[in-house]
C-alpha positions in Angstrom: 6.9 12.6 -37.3 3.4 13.7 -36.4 1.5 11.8 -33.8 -1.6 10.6 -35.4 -4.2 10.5 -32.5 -3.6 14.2 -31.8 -6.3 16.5 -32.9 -8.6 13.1 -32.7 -11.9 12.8 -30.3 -11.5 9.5 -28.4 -15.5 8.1 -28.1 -16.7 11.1 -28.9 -15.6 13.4 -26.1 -12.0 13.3 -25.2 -10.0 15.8 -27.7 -6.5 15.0 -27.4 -4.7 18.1 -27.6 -0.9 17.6 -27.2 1.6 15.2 -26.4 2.9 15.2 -23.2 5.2 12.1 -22.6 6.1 8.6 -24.4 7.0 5.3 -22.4 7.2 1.8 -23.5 4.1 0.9 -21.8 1.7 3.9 -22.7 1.8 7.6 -24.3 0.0 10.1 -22.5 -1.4 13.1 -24.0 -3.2 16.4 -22.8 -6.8 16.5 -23.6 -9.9 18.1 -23.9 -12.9 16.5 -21.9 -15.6 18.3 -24.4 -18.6 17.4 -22.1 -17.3 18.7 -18.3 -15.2 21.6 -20.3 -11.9 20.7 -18.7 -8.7 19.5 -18.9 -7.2 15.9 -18.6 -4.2 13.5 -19.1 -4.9 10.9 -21.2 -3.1 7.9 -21.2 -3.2 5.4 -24.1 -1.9 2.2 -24.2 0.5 1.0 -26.4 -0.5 -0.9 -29.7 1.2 -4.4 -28.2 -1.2 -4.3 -25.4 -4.1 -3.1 -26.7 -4.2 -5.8 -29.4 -4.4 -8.1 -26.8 -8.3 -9.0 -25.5 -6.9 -10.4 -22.5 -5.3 -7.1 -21.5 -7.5 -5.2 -22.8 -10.6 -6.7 -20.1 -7.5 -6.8 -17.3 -6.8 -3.0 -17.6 -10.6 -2.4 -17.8 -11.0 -4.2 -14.2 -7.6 -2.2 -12.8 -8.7 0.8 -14.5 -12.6 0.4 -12.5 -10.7 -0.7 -9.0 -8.1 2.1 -9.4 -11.2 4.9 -9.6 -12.9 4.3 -6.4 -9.7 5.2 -4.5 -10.0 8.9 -3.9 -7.8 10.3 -1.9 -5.8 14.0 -1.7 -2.5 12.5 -2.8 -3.1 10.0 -5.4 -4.0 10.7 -9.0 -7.8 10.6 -9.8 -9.1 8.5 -12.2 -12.1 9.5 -14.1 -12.8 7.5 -17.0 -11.4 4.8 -18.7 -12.0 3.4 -22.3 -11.5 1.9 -25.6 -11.7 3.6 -29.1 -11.2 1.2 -32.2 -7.4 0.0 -31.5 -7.1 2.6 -28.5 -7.3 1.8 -25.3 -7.1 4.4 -22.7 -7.5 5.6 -19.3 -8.7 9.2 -18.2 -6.9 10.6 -15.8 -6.3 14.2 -13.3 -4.0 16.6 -15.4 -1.0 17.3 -13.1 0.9 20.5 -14.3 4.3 19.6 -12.7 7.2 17.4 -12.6 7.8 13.5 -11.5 10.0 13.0 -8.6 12.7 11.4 -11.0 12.8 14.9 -12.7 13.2 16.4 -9.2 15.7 14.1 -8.4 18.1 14.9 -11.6 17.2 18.7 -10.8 18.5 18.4 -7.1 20.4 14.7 -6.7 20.4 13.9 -2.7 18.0 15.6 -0.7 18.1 16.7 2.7 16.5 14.1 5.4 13.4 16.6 5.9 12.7 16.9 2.2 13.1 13.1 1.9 10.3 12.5 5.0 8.2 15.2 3.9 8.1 13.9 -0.1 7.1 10.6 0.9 4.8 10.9 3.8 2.1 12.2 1.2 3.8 8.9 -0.8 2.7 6.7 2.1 -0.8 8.8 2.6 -1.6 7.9 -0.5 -0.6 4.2 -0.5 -2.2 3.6 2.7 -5.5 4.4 1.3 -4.9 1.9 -1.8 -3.9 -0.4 1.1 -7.0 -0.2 3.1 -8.8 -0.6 0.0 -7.6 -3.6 -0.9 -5.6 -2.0 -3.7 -2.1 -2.9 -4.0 0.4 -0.5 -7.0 2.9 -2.8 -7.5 5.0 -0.7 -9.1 6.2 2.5 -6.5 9.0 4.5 -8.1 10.0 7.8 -8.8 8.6 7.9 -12.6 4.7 7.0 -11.0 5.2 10.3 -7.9 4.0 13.7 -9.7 4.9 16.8 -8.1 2.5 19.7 -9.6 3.7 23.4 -9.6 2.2 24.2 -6.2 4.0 21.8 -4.4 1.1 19.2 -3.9 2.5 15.3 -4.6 0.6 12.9 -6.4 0.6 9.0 -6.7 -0.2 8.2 -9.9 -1.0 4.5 -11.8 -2.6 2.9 -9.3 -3.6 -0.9 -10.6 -1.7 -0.5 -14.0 1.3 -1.9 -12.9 -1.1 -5.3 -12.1 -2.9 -5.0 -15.6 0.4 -4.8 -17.3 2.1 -7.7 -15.4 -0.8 -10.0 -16.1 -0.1 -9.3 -19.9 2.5 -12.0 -21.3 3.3 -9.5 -23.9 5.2 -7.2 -20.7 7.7 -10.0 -20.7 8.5 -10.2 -24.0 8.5 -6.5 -25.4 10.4 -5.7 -21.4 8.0 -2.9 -20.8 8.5 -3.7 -16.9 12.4 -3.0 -17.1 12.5 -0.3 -15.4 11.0 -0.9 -12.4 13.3 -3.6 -11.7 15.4 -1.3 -9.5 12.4 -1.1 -7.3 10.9 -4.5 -7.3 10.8 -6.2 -3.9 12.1 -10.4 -4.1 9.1 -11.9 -4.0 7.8 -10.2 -7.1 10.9 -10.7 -8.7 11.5 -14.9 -7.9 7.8 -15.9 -7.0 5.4 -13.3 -8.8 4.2 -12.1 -6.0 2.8 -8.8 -4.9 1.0 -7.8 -1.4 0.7 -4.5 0.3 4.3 -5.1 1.6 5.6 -5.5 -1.5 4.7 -1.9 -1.9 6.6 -1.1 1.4 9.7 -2.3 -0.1 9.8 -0.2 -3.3 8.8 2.9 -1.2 11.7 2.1 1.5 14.0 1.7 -1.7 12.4 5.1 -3.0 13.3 6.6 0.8 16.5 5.2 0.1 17.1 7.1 -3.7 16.2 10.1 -2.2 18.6 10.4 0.7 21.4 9.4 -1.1 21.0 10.3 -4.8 20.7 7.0 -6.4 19.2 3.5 -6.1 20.9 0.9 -4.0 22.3 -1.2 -7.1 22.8 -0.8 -10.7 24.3 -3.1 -13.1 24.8 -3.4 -16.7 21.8 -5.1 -17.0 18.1 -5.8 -15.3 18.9 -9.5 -14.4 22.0 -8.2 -12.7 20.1 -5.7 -10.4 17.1 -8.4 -10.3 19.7 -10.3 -8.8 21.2 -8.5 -6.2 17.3 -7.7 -4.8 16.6 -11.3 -4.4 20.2 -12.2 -3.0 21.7 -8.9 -1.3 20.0 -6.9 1.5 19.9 -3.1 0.7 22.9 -1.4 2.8 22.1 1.6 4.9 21.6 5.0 3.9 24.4 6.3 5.5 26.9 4.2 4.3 26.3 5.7 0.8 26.3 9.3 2.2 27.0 10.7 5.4 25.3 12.7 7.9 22.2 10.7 7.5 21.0 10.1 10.6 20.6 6.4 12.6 16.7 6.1 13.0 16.2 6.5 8.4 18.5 4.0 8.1 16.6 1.8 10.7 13.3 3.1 8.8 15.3 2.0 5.5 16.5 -1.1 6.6 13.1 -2.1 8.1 11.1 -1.7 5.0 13.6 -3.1 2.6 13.9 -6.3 4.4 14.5 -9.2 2.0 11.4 -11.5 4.1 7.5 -9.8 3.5 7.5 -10.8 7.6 10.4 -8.4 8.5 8.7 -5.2 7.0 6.0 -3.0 8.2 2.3 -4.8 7.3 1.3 -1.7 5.2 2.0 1.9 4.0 0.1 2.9 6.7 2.2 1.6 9.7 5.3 2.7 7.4 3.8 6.0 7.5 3.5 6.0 11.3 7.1 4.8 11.6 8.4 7.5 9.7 6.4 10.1 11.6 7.8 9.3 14.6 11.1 9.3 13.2 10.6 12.6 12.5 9.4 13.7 15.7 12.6 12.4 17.0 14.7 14.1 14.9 12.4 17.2 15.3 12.5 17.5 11.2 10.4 20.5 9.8 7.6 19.8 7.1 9.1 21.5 4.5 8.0 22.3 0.7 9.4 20.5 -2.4 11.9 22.5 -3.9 10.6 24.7 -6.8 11.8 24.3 -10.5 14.8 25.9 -10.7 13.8 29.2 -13.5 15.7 29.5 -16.3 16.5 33.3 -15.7 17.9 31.8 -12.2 20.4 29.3 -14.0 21.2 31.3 -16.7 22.9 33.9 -13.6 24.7 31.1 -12.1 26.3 30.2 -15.4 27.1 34.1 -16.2 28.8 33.7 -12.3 30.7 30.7 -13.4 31.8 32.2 -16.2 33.3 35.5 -14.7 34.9 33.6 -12.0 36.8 31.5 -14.5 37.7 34.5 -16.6 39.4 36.6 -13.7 42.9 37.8 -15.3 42.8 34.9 -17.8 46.2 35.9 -19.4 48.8 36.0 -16.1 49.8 32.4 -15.3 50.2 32.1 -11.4 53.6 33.1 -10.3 54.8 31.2 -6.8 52.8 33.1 -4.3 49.9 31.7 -6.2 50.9 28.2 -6.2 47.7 26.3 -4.7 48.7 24.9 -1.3 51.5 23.6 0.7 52.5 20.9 -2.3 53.4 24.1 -4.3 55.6 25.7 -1.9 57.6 21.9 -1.2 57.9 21.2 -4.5 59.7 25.4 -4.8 61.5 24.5 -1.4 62.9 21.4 -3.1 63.9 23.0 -5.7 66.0 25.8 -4.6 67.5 22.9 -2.2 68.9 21.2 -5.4 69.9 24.4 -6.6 71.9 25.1 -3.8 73.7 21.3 -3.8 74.4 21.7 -7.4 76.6 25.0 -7.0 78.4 23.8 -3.8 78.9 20.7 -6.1 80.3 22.7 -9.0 82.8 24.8 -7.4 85.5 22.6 -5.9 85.2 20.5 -9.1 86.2 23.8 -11.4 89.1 24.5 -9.0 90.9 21.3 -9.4 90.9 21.4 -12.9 91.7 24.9 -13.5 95.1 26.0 -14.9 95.8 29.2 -13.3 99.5 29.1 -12.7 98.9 31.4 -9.5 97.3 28.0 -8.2 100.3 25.3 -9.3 102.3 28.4 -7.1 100.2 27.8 -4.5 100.9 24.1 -4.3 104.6 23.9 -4.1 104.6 26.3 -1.0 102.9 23.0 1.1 104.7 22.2 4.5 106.1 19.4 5.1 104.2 17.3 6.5 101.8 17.3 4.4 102.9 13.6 3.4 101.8 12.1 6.6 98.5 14.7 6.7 97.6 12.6 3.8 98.8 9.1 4.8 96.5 9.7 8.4 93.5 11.3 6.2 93.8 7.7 4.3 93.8 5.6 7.4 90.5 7.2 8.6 88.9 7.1 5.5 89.6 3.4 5.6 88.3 3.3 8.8 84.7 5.4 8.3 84.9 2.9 5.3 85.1 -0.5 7.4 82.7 1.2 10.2 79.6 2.3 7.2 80.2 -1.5 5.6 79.9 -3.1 8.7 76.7 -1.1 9.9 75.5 -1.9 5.7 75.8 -5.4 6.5 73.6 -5.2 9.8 71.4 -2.7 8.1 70.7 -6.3 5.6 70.3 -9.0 8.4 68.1 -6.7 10.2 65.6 -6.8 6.9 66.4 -10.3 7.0 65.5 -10.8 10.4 62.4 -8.2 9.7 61.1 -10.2 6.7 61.5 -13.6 8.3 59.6 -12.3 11.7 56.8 -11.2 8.7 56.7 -14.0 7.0 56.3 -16.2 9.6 53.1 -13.7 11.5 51.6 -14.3 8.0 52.2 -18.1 7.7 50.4 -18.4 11.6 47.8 -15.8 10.9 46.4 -17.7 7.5 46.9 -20.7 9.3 44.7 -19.3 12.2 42.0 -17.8 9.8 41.9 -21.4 8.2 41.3 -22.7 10.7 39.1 -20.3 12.9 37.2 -19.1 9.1 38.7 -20.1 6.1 37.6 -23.8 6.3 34.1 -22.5 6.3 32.1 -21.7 4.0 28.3 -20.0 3.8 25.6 -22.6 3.2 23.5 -21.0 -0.1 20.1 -19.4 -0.1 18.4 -21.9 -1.3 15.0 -20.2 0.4 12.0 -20.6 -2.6 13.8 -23.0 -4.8 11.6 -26.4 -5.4 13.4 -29.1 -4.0 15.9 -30.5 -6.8 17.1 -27.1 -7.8 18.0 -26.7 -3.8 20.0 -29.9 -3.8 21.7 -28.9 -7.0 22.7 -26.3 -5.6 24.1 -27.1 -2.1 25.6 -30.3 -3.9 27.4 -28.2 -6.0 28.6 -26.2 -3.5 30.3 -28.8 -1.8 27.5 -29.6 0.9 25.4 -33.0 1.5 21.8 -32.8 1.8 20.0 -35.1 4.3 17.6 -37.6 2.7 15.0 -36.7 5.5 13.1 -33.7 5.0 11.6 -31.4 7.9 7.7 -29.9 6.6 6.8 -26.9 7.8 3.9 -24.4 6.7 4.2 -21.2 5.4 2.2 -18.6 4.3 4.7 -16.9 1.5 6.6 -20.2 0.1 4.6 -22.5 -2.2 4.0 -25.8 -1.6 6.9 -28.4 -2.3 9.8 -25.6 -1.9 12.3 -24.8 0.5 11.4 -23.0 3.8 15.1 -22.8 4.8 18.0 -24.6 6.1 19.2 -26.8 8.7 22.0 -25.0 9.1 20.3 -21.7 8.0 21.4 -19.8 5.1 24.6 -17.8 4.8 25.2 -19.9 8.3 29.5 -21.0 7.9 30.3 -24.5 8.2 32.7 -27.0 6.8 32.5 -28.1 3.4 31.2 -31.9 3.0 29.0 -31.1 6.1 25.2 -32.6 5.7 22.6 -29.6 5.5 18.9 -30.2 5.8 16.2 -29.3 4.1 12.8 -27.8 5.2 9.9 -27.9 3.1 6.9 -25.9 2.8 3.2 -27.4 3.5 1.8 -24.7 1.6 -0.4 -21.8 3.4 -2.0 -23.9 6.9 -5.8 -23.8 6.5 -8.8 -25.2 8.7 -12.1 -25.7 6.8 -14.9 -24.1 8.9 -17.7 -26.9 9.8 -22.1 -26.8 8.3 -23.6 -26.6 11.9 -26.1 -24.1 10.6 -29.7 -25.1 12.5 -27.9 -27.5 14.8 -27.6 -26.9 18.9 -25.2 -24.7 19.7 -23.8 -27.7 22.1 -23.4 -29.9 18.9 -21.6 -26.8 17.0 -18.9 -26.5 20.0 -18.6 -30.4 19.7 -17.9 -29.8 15.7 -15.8 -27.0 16.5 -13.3 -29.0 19.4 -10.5 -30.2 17.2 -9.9 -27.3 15.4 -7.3 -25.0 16.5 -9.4 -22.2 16.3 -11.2 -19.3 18.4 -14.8 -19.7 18.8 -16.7 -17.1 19.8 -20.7 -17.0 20.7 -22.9 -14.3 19.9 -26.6 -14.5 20.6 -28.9 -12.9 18.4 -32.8 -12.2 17.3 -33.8 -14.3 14.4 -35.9 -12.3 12.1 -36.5 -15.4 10.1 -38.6 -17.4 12.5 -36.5 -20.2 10.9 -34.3 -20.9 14.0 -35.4 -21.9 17.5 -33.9 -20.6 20.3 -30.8 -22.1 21.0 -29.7 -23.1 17.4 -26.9 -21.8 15.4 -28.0 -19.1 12.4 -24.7 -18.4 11.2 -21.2 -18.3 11.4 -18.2 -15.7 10.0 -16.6 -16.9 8.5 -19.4 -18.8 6.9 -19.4 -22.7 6.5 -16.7 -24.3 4.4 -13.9 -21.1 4.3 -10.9 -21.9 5.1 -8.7 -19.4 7.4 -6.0 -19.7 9.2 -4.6 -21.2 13.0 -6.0 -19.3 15.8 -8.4 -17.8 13.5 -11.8 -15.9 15.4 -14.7 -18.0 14.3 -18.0 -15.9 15.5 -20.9 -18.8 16.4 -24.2 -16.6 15.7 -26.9 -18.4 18.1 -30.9 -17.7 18.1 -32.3 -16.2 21.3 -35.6 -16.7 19.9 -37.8 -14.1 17.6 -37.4 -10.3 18.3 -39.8 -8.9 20.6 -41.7 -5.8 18.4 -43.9 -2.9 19.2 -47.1 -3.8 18.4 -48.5 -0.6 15.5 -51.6 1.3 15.6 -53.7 0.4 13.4 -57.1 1.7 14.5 -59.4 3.3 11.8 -57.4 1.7 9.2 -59.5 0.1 6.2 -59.1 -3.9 6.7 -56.7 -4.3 3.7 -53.9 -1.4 5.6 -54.6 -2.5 8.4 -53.4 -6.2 7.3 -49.9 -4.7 5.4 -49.1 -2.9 7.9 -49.2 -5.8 10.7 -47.2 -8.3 8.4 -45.0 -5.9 7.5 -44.0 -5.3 10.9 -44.1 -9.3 11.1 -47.2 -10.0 12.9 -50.0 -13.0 12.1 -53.0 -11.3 11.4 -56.9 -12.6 12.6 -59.6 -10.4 12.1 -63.6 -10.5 13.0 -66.4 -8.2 12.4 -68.9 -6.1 14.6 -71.4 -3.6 14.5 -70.1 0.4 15.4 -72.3 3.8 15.7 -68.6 5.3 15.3 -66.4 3.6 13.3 -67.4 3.3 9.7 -67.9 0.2 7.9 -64.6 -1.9 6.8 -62.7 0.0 8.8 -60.8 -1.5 12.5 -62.7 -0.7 15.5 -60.1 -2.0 17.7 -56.6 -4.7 18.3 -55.1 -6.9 20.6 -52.7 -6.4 21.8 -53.1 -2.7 22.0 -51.4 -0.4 20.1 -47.2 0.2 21.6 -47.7 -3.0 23.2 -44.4 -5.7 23.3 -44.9 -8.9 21.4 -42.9 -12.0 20.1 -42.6 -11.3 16.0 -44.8 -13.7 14.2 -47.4 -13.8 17.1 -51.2 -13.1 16.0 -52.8 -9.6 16.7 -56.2 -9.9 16.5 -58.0 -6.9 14.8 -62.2 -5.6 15.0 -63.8 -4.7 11.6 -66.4 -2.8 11.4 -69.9 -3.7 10.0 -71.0 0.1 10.3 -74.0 0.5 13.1 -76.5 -2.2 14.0 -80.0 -2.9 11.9 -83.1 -2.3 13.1 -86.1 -4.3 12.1 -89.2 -1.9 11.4 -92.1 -3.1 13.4 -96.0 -3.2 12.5 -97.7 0.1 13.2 -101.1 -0.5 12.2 -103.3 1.5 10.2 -105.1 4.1 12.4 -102.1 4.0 15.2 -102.2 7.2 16.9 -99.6 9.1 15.3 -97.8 10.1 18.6 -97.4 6.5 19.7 -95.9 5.8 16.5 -93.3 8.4 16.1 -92.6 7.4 19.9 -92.1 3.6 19.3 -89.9 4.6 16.4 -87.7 7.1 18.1 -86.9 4.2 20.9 -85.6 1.9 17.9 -83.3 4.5 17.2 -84.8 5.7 13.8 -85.3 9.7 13.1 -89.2 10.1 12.1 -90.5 12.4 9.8 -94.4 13.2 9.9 -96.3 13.8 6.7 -99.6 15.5 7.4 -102.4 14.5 4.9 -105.1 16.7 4.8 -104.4 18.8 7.4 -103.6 15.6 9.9 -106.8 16.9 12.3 -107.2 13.2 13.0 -103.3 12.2 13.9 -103.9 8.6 12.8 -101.4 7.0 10.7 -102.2 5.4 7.4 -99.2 4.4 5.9 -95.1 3.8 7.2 -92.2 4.1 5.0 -89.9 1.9 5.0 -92.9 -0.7 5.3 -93.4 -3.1 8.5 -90.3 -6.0 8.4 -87.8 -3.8 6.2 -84.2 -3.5 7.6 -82.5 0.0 7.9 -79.7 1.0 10.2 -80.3 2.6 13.2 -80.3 6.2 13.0 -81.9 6.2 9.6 -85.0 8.0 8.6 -88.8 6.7 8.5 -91.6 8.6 7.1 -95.0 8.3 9.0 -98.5 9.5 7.0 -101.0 10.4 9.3 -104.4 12.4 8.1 
């Protein structure tokens, strides 16, 4: 039947080419990006999950955390979108093969192929890891191995999207993965970056012995052997696997988040130095095997099993030493037969010459045969009685047995058989704990020990008093201890207060404080206060916690900037910018022109306290001068000299000649205001 989205254009850029795969979760196809002119995989969700809104905004989120990982081996995400009734997610086009493919191809692989397949595995998960990004769903079916060997992580936050989805449960599109869920996603729901860890130690585990560490005929049945088995070692599966991957294996499989590595990251370490140990080589995945290449080794097979077809193998060809016994015994009973035959055929022949041969007996033949009868009387007394002893020896033999077997069961009662294994009650809520261990033939202690915990909710069991799987009489009283919940200290308001009063605040919690003076570039906080603290006020974090007390020294001491020649208005952004108080005044300058600063204090590159005052000179432009009375009929010389010591230039305009030098008229007039330097006119005739 033809799949109707290919040949379609998914919003208008994305035209989906082919189909390359179909799951229960998603169908992914090859497509066209028709804007960047490449290649990509697109993978669209199925219709049961894209109806759902819910899912719909989920995988969105996922899809938007899952592209800002970017790393060498995990597959890139470049797009992600939603199409009338399809919603999809743009993803790297990997020409290759998934692990599971590799693992049919090949089965068990070698220890360095294992390590050097999932050290890229672990590369790649670390980064999600130290992003904050957690898969949740690590198996061979998410690992793509392209054609040149390069391996690839791929569906990094859809696992999360999916589980969020009610719909998963119901339509079991998460099935599969049950093989490689860790407990605590399985019983609790749970996920964490060591959750990961498991499924990748399970993975390690598939790929150095050839298959997963349980099966059943169902997913509950392998569900259940996760949350209630611990995975075996490598090496008891297949041998020649050497001591430090099994301790790898065991490690990251364990049944508690506490007993496995924190992260990928410190997986990948572990693993690294297991295979400096071992001295194992990096080596390349193993190719695809060509179909030129197996169609030779089946042409092999073939001639090998045609190789004289006709001539059935005579007794030289007899495969092994249980062919030549089984000739040897043969020709034995052969022989027996005709040594058997031949005195019976001479008694009962009637050759006459024989009867002849009879009468001639001596004779005492009579008695020959009388002594012959005694003795066989007496070899028969002799092999009765040893018969008889032969019996009360198996007597005596089957008593002796019987009674080793009595005393050892009654020894293994009594030293193990009376005992049995308290349950794993670990995560149940109460009732469903003492429903259990009552059933089981145990009493359960009406008083409760409470702990905290950080992985077991609140309300459910801890562990056991005996511990779990601990062997004890039946009828004996176990105890129950309960979880708190996660133990959190709520982080005290002593923002603005002495630090003093903070460390007082601080006393009774069992947590680190640490003090860390700094500038306040607020001016909000005197010296000596607290500004902050990280965690902030009212989070709450755990015992022994750091708690980082931020306390003002006091305002930052700044450089003061130049600000000289700068037009009043600069001068003033640039000073509060820097976070300086600015006060200005004005005075007269030959040099500096009007509105702009003549000078500062403090001085330009000077140190001062932010929000201090710098003081700055403006400019009025250069002094006025006052034009004095020059009379009418002033000698001109005079005049011009009493102006030039004001300051002014003087320019003489000779009426007439100016024979008589005597001035009869000043411009500007007597009184007028001009700056100095400016130019007066004298008129002299």
């Amino acid at each position: 039947m033809p799949d109707r989205i290919v040949g379609r254009v998914l919003e208008g850029r994305y035209r989906i080419l082919e189909r390359l795969a179909r799951g229960g979760m998603s169908t992914v196809y090859r497509a066209l990006d028709q804007r960047l002119d490449r290649e990509v995989a697109v993978k669209v969700m199925s219709a049961a999950l894209s109806a759902d809104p819910a899912f719909a905004d989920r995988f969105a989120r996922e899809a938007r955390i899952a592209a800002r990982l970017s790393h060498l081996n995990a597959v890139s995400v470049y797009d992600q979108g939603c199409d009338g009734e399809h919603v999809f997610l743009v993803m790297e086009l990997v020409r290759g093969r998934t692990l599971r493919d590799l693992l049919r191809e090949r089965g068990a692989l070698t220890p360095a192929q294992a390590v050097s397949i999932m050290e890229p595995v672990l590369g790649a998960l670390a980064a999600a890891h130290r992003a904050g990004l957690v898969h949740r769903d690590v198996k061979p079916e998410n690992i793509l191995v392209s054609d040149d060997g390069a391996v690839k992580v791929a569906d990094f936050g859809l696992a999360r999207a999916a589980e969020s989805d009610p719909s998963s449960t119901r339509t079991g599109l998460m099935m599969g993965t049950v093989a490689y869920c860790p407990p605590e996603q399985i019983s609790r729901g749970r996920a964490d970056a060591r959750s990961d860890v498991y499924s990748a130690g399970v993975m390690l585990f598939e790929l150095l012995t050839g298959s997963a560490p349980y099966a059943g005929d169902s997913a509950l049945a392998v569900a259940y052997q996760h949350v209630n088995s611990d995975v075996p070692p490598p090496s008891s599966r297949r041998a020649g696997i050497p001591a430090q991957l099994d301790d790898v294996v065991l490690r990251s499989t364990s049944r508690e988040p506490s007993g496995r590595p924190l992260d990928a990251g410190v997986l990948l370490a572990e693993l690294h130095d297991v295979r400096v140990d071992l001295e194992l080589a990096v080596v390349a995945v193993p190719p695809r095997p060509r179909r030129e290449d197996a169609q030779t080794a089946n042409t092999q097979v073939i001639a090998a099993m045609m190789d004289h077809p006709s001539s059935p193998p005579g007794p030289d060809r007899l495969a092994g030493p249980v062919a030549a016994s089984a000739l040897a015994a043969a020709a034995a009973a052969g022989e027996t037969a005709a040594a058997t035959t031949s005195p019976t055929h001479v008694g009962l022949s009637a050759d006459p010459t024989l009867d002849t041969a009879v009468s001639e007996v001596p004779a005492d033949a009579g008695r020959t045969r009388r002594d012959d009868g005694l003795e066989s009387a007496k070899r028969a007394g002799r092999s009765a009685r040893r018969r008889q002893g032969r019996r009360r020896a198996v007597v005596v033999v089957l008593i002796i047995l019987l009674l080793g077997l009595l005393t050892g069961y009654g020894a293994w009662w009594f030293a193990i058989g009376r005992y049995h294994p308290v349950p794993d009650v670990v995560g149940k809520a109460r009732s469903a704990a003492v429903g259990q261990l009552v059933s089981d033939g145990f009493t359960v202690d009406s008083a409760v020990d409470q702990r905290f915990s950080e992985d077991i909710p609140a309300g459910d069991v801890i562990t056991t008093d005996p511990a779990p799987r601990t062997h004890i009489i039946k009828g004996k009283e176990v105890q129950l201890v309960l979880s708190l919940g996660p133990e959190r200290f709520v982080i005290p308001a002593v923002t603005g207060a002495p630090y003093a009063q903070a460390q007082q605040a601080f006393r009774t919690l069992p947590l680190q404080v640490v003090r860390s003076d700094a500038s306040d570039d607020t001016g909000k906080f005197v010296k000596g206060t607290v500004i902050r603290t990280s965690p902030a006020a009212g989070a709450r974090i755990k015992r022994d916690a750091v708690v980082t007390v931020v306390v003002s020294n006091g305002p930052p001491v700044l450089g003061v900037p130049d600000v000289s020649g700068k037009s009043r208005d600069d001068a003033a952004e640039i000073l509060r910018r820097t976070g300086f108080a600015v006060q200005s005044s004005e005075d007269f300058s030959d040099t500096v022109k009007e509105g702009r600063i003549i000078s500062q204090a403090p001085e330009a590159g000077a140190l001062a306290v932010k929000f201090s005052q710098v003081t700055v000179v403006v400019s009025k432009g250069p002094p006025l001068v006052t034009l004095p009375e020059i009379p009418n009929g002033t000698d001109g010389d005079r005049a011009k000299s009493t102006l030039e010591g004001l300051g002014l230039r003087v320019k003489v305009d000779r009426r007439f000649g100016g024979f008589l030098n005597k001035v009869v008229a000043m411009d500007p007039k007597a009184g007028e205001q001009v700056a100095k330097g400016s130019e007066v006119v004298l008129t002299v005739v």
